[in-house]
C-alpha positions as CSV (number, residue, x, y, z in Angstrom):
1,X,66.9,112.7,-33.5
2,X,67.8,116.0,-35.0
3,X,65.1,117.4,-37.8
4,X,66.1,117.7,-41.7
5,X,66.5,121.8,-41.9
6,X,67.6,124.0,-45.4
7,X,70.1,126.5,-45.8
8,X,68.7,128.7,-44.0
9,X,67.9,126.9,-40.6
10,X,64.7,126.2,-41.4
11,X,62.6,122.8,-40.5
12,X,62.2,120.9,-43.6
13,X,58.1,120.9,-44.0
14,X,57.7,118.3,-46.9
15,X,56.0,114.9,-45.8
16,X,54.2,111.5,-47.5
17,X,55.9,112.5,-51.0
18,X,58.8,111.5,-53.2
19,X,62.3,112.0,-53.8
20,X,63.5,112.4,-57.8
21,X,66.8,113.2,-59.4
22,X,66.3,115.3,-62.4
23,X,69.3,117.0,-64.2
24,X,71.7,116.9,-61.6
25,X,70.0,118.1,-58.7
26,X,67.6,116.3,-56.1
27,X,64.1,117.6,-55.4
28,X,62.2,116.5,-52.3
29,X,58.6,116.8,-52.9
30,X,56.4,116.8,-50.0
31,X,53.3,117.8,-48.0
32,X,53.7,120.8,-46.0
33,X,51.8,120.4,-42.5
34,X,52.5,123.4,-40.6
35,X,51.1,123.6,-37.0
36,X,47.7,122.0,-38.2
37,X,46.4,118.6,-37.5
38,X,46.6,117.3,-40.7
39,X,43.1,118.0,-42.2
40,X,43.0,121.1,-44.0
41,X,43.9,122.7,-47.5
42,X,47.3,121.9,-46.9
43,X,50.2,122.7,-49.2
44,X,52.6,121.3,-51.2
45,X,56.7,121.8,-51.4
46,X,59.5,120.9,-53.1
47,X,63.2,121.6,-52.1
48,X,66.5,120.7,-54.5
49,X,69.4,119.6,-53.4
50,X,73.0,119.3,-54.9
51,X,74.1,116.3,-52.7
52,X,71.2,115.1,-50.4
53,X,72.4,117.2,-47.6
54,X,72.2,120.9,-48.6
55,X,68.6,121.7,-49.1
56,X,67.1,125.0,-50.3
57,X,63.2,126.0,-50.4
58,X,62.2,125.8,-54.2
59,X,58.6,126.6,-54.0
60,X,54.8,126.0,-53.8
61,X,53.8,123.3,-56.2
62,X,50.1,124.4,-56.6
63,X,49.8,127.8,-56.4
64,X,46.3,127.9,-57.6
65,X,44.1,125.0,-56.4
66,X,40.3,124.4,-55.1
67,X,40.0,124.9,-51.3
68,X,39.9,121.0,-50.3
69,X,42.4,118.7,-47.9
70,X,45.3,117.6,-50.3
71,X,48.0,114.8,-49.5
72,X,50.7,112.9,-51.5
73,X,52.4,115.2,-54.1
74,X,54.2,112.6,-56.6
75,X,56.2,113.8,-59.6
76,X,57.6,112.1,-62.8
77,X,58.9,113.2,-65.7
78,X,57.2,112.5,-68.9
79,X,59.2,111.6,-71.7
80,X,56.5,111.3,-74.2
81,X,55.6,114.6,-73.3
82,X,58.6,116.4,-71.8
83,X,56.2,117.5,-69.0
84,X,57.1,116.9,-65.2
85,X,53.6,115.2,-64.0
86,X,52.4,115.9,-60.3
87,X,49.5,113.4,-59.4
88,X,47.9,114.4,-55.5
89,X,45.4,112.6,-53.4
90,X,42.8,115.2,-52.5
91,X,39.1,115.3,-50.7
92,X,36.2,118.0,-50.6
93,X,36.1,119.0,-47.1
94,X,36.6,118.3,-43.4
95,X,33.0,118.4,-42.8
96,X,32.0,116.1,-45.2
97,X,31.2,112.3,-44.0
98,X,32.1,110.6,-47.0
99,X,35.8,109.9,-46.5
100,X,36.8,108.6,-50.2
101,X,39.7,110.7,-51.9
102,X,40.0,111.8,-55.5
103,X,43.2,111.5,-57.7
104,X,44.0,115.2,-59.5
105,X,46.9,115.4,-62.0
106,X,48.4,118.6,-63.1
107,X,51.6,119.4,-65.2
108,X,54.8,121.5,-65.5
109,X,57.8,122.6,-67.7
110,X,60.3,122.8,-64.2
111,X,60.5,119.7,-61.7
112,X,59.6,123.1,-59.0
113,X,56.7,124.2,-61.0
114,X,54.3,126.0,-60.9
115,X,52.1,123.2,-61.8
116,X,49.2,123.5,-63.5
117,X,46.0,121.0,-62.6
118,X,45.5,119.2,-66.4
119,X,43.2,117.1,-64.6
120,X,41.6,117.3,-61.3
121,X,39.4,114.7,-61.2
122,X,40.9,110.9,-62.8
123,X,38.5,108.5,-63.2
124,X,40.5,105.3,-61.8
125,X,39.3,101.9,-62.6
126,X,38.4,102.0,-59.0
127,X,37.6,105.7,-57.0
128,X,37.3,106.1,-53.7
129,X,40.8,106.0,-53.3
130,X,43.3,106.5,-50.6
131,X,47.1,107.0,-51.0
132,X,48.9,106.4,-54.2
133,X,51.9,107.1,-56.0
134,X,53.7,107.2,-59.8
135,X,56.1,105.3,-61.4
136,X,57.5,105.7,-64.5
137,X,58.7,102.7,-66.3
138,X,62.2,102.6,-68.3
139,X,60.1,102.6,-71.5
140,X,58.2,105.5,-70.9
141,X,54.8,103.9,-69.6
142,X,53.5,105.6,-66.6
143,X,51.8,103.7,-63.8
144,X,49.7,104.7,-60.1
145,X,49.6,102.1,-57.8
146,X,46.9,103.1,-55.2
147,X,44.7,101.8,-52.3
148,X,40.7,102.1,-53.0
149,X,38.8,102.5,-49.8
150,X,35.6,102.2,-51.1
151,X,36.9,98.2,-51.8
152,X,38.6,98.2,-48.5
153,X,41.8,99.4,-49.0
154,X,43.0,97.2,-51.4
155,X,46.1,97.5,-53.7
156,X,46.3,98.1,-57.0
157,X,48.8,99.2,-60.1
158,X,46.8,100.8,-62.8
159,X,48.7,101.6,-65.9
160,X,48.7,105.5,-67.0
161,X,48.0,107.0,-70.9
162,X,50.5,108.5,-72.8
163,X,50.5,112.0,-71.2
164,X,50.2,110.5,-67.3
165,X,46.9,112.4,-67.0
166,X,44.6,109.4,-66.8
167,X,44.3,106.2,-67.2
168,X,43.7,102.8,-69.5
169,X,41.5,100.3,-67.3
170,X,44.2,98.3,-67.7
171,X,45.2,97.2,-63.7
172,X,46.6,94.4,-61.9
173,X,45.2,91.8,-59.5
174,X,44.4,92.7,-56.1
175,X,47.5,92.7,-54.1
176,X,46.5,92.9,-50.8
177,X,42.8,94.0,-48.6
178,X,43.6,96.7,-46.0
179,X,47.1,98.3,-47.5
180,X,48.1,102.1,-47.1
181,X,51.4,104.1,-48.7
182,X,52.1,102.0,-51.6
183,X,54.9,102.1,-53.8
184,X,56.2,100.2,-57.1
185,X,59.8,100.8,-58.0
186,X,62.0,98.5,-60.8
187,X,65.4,97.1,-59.9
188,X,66.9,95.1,-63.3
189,X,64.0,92.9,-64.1
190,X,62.1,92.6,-61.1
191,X,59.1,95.1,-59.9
192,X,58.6,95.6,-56.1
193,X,55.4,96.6,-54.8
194,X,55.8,97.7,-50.9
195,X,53.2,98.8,-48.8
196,X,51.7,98.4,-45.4
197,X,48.9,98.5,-43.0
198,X,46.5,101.1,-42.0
199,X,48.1,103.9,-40.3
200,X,46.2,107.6,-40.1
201,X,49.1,109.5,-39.1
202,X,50.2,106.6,-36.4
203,X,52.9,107.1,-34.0
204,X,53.7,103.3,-34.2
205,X,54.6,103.1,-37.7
206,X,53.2,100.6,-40.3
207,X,55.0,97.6,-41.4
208,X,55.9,97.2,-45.0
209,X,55.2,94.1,-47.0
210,X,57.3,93.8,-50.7
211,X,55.4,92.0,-53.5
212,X,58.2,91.3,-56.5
213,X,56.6,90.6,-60.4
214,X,58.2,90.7,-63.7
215,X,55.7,92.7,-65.1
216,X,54.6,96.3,-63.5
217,X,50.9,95.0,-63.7
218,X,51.9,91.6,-62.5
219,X,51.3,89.1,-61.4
220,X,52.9,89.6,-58.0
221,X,54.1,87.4,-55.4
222,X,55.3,87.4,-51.4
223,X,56.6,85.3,-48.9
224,X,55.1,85.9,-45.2
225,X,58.9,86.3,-44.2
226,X,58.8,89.2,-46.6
227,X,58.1,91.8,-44.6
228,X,61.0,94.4,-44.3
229,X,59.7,96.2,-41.3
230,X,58.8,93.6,-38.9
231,X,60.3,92.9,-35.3
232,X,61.9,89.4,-35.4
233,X,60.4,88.6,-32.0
234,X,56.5,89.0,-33.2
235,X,54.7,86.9,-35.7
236,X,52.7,89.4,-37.6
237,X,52.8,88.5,-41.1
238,X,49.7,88.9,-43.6
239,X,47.7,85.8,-44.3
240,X,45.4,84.6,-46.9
241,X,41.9,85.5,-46.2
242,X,38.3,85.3,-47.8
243,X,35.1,87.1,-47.1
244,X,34.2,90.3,-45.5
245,X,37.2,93.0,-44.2
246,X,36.1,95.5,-42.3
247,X,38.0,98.5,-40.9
248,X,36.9,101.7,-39.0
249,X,39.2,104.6,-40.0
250,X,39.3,108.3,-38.1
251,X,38.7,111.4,-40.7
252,X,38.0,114.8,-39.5
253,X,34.0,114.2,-39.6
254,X,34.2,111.5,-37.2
255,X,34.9,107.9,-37.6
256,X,33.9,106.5,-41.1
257,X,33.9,102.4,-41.4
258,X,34.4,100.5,-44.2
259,X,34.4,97.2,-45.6
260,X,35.4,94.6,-48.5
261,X,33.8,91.9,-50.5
262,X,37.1,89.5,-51.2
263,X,37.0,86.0,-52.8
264,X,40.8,85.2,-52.1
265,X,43.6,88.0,-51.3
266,X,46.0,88.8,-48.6
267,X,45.0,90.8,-45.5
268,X,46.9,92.3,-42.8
269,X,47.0,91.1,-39.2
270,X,49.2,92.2,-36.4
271,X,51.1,95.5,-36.9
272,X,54.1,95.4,-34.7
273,X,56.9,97.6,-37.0
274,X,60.3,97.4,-36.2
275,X,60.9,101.2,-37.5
276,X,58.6,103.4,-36.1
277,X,57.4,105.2,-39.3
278,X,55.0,105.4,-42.1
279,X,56.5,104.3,-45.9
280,X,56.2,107.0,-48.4
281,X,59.0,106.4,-51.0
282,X,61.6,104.1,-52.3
283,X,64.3,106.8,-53.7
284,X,66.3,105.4,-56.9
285,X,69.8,106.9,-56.1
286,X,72.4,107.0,-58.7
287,X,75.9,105.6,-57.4
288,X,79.3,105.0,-58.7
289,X,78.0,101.3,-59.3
290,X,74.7,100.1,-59.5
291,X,71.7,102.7,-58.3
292,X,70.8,102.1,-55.0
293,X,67.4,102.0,-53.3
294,X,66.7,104.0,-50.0
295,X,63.3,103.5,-48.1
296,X,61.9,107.2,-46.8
297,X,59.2,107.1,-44.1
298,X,57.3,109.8,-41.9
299,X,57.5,109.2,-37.6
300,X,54.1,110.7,-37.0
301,X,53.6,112.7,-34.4
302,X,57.6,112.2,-33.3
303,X,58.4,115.9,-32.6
304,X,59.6,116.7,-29.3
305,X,57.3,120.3,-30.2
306,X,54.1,119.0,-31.3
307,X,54.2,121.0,-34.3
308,X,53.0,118.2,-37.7
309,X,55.0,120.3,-39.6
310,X,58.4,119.3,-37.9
311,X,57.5,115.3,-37.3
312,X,60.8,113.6,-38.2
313,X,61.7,111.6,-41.4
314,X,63.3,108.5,-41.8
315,X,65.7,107.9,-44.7
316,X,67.7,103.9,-44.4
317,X,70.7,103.2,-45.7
318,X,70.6,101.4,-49.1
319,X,68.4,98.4,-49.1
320,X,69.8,95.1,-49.6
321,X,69.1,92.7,-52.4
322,X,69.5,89.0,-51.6
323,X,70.2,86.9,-54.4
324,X,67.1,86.0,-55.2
325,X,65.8,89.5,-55.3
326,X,63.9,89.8,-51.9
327,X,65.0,92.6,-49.8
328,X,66.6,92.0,-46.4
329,X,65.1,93.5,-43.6
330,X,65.4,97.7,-42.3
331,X,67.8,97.9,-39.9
332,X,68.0,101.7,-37.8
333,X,71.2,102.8,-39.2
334,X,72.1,106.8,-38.0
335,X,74.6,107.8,-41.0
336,X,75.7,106.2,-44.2
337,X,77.8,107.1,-46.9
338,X,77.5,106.7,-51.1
339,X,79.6,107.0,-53.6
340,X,78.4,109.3,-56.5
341,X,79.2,108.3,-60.1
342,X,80.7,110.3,-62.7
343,X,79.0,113.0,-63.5
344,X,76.6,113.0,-60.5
């Protein structure tokens, strides 16, 4: 494996974020590690690209933020607003022992900022979260879909106000009980919800299970086959479960265990990935025909150097639709080509 570098030669240091296209150009927004383990006041990047392969630095996201560990830089654009929205997962310190994240949410007139924190504290149906992410709908109706820890990692959508800066109380279901790096992305009329199990910066990766719904707050559905990053051979697939889920979890002030009260959702098993990576995005690409979907993923702890800051990224070819609209499996493809469509 060779490591994503910009113009210049240097490592690309952007991790568990998104990929957008915004007039023209791509910008990769990510967390930038450096040589630390992971648990500081770390920063966040964005680079633009042309054509997905020429990358150039475009600056700090947050140049003025509250000393605290931050992770998961997501940006939209607002068309209510005309803003570009940044939501981040963020916690207090590495010393403290209570290991539930906040959601800040901070605004911009450029996709590379500066942004400016609008609101560094949301009050989410349910805090204590973990990872999350944004998605903006075709009409204009923002969305986070987000783990809470405190319930035991479940996943949730929650649907976003107007201005993307907080939220309505208005969320879906439970999805799943012990779920990390979600997503929601549209394709036509079908919502997909992917997302998989636990994995603190794992070198084995995390598989990835797709919920599909024609609403963005559901109700969703899955198959046990529909796991996209699964090896063939194993037969680790989530199952229905009820009572207590319990999970101990490593944070900086040692390890932290927690727990969920469930009547009747789906929790995670095995983890046996076929990919060995982490899911952090489903890019929407924009082709000659129809947009096409590629799955990005961090392979912790993958550098041949040690350094965080240069762990690998893995980017798949387009995903494939069946028929029905489930997604057919990864598969490890090394170099793939699109067409671009007028204009792009």
């Amino acid at each position: 494996m060779e490591p994503r570098r910009d113009v210049t030669g240097e490592i690309i240091d952007a991790h568990d974020g998104c990929l957008q296209f915004f007039n023209g150009l791509y910008y990769l927004y990510g967390t930038a590690y450096g040589k630390t383990d992971g648990f500081t006041n770390n920063e966040f990047r964005v680079y633009s690209s042309p054509d997905l392969e020429h990358w150039t630095f475009a600056g700090t996201l947050l140049k003025e933020r509250p000393a605290a560990i931050y992770y998961r830089p997501y940006v939209v654009f607002n068309p209510n607003t005309r803003k570009y929205v940044l939501w981040y997962n963020w916690y207090p310190s590495s010393k403290s022992k209570e290991w539930f994240g906040r959601e800040g949410a901070a605004t911009s007139d450029s996709p590379v900022g500066p942004f400016k924190i609008a609101n560094p504290e949301v009050q989410l149906s349910h805090p204590g979260n973990g990872d999350g992410s944004l998605f903006a709908d075709d009409d204009g109706t923002g969305y986070f879909i987000y783990t809470s820890i405190r319930d035991g990692y479940t996943v949730r959508v929650e649907r976003l106000t107007p201005d993307y800066l907080g939220v309505t109380g208005e969320t879906s279901s439970v999805l799943a009980v012990g779920g990390e790096a979600p997503v929601l992305f549209r394709r036509n009329n079908l919502y997909y919800a992917l997302f998989g199990a636990l994995c603190a910066f794992c070198p084995e990766g995390s598989e990835v299970q797709v919920f599909v719904s024609s609403s963005p707050l559901g109700p969703f559905t899955t198959k046990p086959e529909a796991n996209i990053n699964r090896r063939s051979e194993t037969n680790s697939t989530p199952k229905s479960s009820t009572g207590t889920w319990v999970a101990t979890i490593p944070t900086p002030a040692g390890p932290v265990t927690v727990h969920s009260e469930t009547n009747s959702s789906v929790i995670y098993g095995n983890n046996n990935p076929f990919l060995h990576a982490q899911q952090t995005w489903v890019a929407k690409i924009p082709t000659a025909g129809e947009p096409a979907f590629f799955w990005m993923a961090d392979r912790w702890q993958s550098t041949p150097d040690g350094i965080k800051g240069h762990d690998f990224q893995f980017w798949s070819a387009p995903l494939k639709f069946n028929p029905d609209g489930s997604i057919e499996p990864l598969k490890d493809v090394a170099r793939w080509h699109i067409a671009w469509g007028p204009g792009n």
